[in-house]
C-alpha positions as CSV (number, residue, x, y, z in Angstrom):
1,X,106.3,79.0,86.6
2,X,105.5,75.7,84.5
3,X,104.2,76.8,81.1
4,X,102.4,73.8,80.6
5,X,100.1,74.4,83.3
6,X,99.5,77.9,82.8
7,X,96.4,79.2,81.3
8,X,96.8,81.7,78.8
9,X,95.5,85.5,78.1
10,X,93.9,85.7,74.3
11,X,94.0,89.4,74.0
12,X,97.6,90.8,75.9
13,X,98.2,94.9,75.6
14,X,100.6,96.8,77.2
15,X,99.8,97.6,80.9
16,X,100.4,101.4,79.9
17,X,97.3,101.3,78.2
18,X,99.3,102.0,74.8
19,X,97.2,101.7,71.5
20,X,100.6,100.5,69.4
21,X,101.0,97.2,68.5
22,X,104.2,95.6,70.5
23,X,107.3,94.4,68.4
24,X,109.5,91.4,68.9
25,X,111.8,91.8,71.5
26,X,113.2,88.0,71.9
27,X,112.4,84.6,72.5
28,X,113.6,81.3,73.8
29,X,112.6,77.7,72.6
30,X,109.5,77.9,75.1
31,X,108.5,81.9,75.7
32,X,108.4,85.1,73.5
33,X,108.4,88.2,74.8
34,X,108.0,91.5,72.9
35,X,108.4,95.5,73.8
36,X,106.0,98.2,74.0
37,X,107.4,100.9,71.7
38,X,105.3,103.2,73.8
39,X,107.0,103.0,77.3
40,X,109.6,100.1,76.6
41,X,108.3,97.8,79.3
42,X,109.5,94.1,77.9
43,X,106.6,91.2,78.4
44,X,105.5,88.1,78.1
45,X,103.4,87.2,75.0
46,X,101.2,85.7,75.6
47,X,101.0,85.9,79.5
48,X,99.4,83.8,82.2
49,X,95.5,84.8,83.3
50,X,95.3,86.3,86.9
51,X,93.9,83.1,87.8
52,X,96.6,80.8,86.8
53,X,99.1,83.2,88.7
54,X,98.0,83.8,91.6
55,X,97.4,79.9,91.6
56,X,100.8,79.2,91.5
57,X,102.1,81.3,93.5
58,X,99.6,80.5,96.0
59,X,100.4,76.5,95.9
60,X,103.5,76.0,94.5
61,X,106.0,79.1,94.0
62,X,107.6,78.5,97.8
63,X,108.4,74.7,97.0
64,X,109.4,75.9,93.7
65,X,111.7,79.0,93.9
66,X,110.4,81.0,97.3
67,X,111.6,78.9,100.3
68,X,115.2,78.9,98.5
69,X,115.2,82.4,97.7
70,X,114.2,83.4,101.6
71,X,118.3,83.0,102.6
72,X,120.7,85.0,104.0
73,X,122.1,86.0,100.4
74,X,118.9,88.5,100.9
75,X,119.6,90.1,103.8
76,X,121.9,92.3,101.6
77,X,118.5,93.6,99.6
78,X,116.7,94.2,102.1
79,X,119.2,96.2,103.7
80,X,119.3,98.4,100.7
81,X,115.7,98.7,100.4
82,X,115.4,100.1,103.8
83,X,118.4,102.2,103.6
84,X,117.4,103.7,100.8
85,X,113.8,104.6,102.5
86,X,115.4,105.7,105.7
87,X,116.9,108.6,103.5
88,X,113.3,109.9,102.8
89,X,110.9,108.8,105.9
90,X,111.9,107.9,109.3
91,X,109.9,105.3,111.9
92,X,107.0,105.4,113.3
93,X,105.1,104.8,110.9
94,X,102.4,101.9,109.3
95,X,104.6,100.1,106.5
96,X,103.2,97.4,104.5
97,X,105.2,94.4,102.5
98,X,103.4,93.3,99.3
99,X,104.6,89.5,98.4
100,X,106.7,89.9,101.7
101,X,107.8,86.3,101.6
102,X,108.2,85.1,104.8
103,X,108.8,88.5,106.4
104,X,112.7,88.9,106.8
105,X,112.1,92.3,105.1
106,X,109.2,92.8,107.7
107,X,111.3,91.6,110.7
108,X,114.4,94.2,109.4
109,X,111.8,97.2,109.8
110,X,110.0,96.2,112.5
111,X,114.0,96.5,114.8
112,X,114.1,100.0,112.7
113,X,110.8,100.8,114.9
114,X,108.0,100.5,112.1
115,X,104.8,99.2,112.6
116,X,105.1,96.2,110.4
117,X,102.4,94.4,108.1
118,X,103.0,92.1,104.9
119,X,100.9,90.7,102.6
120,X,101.2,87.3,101.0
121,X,100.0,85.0,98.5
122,X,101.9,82.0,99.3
123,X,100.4,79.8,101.7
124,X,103.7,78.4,103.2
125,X,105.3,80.9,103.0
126,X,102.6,83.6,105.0
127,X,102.4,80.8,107.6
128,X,106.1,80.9,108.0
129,X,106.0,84.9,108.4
130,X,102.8,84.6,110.9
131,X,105.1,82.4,112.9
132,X,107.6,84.9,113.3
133,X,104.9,87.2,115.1
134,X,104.2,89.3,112.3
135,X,101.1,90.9,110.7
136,X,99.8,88.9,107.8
137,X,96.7,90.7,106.0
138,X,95.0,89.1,103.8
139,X,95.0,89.6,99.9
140,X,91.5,91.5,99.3
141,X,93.4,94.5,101.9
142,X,94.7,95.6,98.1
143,X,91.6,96.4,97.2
144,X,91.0,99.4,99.7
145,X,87.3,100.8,100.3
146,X,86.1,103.3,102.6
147,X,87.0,101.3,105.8
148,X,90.3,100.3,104.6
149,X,93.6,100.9,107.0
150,X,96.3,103.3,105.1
151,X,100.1,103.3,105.1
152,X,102.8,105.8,105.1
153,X,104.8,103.3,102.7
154,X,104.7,100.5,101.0
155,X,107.0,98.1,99.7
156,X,107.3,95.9,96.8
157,X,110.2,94.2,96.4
158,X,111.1,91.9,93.1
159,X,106.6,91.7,93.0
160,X,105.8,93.4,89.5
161,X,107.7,91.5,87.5
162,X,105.3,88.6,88.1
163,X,101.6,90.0,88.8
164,X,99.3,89.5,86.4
165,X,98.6,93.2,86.3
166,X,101.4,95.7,87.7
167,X,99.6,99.1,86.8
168,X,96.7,97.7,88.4
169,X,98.8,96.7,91.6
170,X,100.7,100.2,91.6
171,X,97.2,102.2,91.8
172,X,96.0,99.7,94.7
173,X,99.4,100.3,96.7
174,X,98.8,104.1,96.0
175,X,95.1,104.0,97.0
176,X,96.4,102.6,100.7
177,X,99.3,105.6,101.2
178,X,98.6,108.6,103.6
179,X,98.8,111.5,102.1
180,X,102.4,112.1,101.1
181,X,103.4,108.5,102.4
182,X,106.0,106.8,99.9
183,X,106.1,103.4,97.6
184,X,109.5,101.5,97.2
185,X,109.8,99.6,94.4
186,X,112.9,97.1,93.7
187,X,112.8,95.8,90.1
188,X,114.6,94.1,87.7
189,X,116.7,96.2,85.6
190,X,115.7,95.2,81.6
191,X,118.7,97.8,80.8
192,X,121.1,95.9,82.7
193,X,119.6,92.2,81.5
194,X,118.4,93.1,77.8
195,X,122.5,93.3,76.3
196,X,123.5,90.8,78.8
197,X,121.8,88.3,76.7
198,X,124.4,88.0,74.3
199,X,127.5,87.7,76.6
200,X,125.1,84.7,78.2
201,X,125.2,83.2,74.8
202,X,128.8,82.7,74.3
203,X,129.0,80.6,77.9
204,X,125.4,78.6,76.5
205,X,123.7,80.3,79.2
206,X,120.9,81.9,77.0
207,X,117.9,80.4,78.2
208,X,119.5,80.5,82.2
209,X,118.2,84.3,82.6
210,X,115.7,84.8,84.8
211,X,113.1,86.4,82.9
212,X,109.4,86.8,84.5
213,X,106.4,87.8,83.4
214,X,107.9,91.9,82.7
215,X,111.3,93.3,82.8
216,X,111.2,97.0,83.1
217,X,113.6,99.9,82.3
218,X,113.8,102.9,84.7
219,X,111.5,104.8,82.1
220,X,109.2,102.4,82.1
221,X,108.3,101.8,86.1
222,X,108.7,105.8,85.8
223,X,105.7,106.3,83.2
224,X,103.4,103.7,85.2
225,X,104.1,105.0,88.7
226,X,102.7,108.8,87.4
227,X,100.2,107.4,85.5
228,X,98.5,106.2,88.7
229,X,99.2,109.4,90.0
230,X,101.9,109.0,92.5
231,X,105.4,111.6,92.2
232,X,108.7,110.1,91.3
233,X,111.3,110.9,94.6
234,X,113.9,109.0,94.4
235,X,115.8,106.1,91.4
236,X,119.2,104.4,92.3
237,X,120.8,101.2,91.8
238,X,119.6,98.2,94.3
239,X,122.9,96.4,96.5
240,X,123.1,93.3,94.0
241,X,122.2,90.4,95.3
242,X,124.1,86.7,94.0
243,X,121.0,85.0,93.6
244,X,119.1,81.7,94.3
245,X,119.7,78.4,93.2
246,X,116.6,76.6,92.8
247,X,116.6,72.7,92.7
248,X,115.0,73.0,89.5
249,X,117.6,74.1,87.7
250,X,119.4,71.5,85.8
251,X,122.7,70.5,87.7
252,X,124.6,72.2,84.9
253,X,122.4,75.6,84.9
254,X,123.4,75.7,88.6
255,X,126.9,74.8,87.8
256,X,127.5,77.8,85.2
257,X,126.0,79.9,87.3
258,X,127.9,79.2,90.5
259,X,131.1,80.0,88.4
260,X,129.9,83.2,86.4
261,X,128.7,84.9,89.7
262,X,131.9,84.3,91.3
263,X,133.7,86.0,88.8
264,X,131.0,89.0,88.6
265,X,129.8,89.6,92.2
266,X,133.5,91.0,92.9
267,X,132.7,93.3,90.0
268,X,129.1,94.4,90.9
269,X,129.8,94.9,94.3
270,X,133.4,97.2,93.5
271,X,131.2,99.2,90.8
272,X,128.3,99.7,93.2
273,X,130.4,100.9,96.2
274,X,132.3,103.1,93.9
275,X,129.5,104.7,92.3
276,X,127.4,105.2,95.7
277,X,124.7,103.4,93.8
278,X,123.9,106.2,91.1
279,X,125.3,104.7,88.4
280,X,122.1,102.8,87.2
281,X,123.8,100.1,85.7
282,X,123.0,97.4,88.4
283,X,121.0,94.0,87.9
284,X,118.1,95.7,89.8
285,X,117.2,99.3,90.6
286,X,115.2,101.0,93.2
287,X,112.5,103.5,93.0
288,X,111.1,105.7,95.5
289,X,107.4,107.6,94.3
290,X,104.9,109.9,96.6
291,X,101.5,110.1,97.0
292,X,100.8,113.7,96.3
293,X,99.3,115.4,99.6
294,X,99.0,119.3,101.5
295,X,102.2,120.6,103.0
């Protein structure tokens, strides 16, 4: 997102609710970014209003990053998602996308016989979804009410790193499950990310890392999921994916990072396959929660 456009919170907390005052985590020449010693979640200080976020991701995050990042190299992830669900609920059922891009995700579950919907905030990008056939909803579905439609799972994929408010999110998603119906989380792993900052150094690649607006640790996603009620099921690492390159990385950015994942993704995928994905050691991990329910 382009800082210098983004409007700015004056009073940032923890999402947790914590009362501690957050320490210094890192920072690069143009964001700091600090920890909650309560539940270790790692954000930005200070962050974007809900406004300015949604904005951009409503006008200009598929020119920017989203079109790019909807590519095969995905197909991988998604894949992973659902397998990883299939273990715990089977089709039919109603299954709902948050920030489901434009729906290859929706389109992989609909062949495994769900009854597919997604929500979106990018205009393109919804458009290109709706085009495929799919259900788009629109955004104000999150926030429920008596006559809103429930879910027996859904899915957010790579979405709380960059809402304004991810607790907020989680008890919305939980507010539209069945009773005993399932969220999927896929997240960025800040345990994974956090030490890799100094092997990023020695190539000059410090300020390359994709950091969002939060980078959570397994015990962090873990706290805010129960504290909106929901049951934790299942945690394992996500398939690794190589990543996008954006045209607005810097031809050299896109350079060093052509050449490090080709010397990694051999690595990630041999660790990941040998471990069956329980080693939680991955760039991203996946979490499976439950709303509680009779039976």
């Amino acid at each position: 997102m382009n800082t210098e456009i983004a409007n700015y919170e004056t009073i940032v907390g923890c999402p947790c609710g914590a009362i501690e005052s957050a320490v210094e985590a890192f920072h690069t020449p143009t964001r700091r970014y600090v920890r909650c010693p309560a539940c270790d979640l790692v954000f930005l200080h200070p962050r974007p209003t809900r406004e300015s976020v949604e904005d951009y991701f409503r006008e200009a995050y598929d020119s920017d990053y989203g079109e790019v990042e909807a590519c095969a190299d995905r197909q991988p992830v998604y894949q992973s998602v659902l397998k990883h669900l299939s273990l715990y609920r089977s089709s039919p059922g109603a299954l709902l996308d948050v920030g489901c891009g434009d729906g290859e995700f929706l389109l992989l579950c609909r062949r495994a016989g769900w009854d597919c919907s997604g929500i979106e905030l990018s205009e393109r990008a919804a458009t290109r979804a709706a085009q495929k056939g799919l259900t788009i909803l629109p955004q104000h579905t999150l926030e429920g009410g008596e006559e809103a439609r429930h879910f027996d799972v859904v899915v957010l994929i790579n979405v709380l790193e960059t809402v304004a408010d991810p607790r907020t999110l989680l008890r919305q998603a939980a507010d539209l499950l069945t009773p005993r119906g399932l969220v999927i989380v896929r997240a960025t792993n800040g345990d994974f990310h956090l030490p890799m900052r100094a092997p990023a150094r020695w190539i000059g690649s410090q300020y390359d890392q994709a950091f969002h607006w939060y980078l959570y640790t397994t015990k962090t996603l873990k706290t805010l999921m129960v504290s909106v009620g929901l049951k934790i099921v299942s945690l394992r690492n996500s398939k690794p994916s190589r990543g996008p390159l954006s045209p607005l990385h810097p031809w050299f950015s896109r350079l060093k990072w052509t050449a490090s994942r080709a010397l990694l993704w051999p690595l990630t995928q041999t660790l990941y396959h040998a471990t069956g994905g329980r080693l939680l050691c991955a760039p991203s991990f996946e979490i499976i929660a439950q709303q509680p329910g009779n039976g």
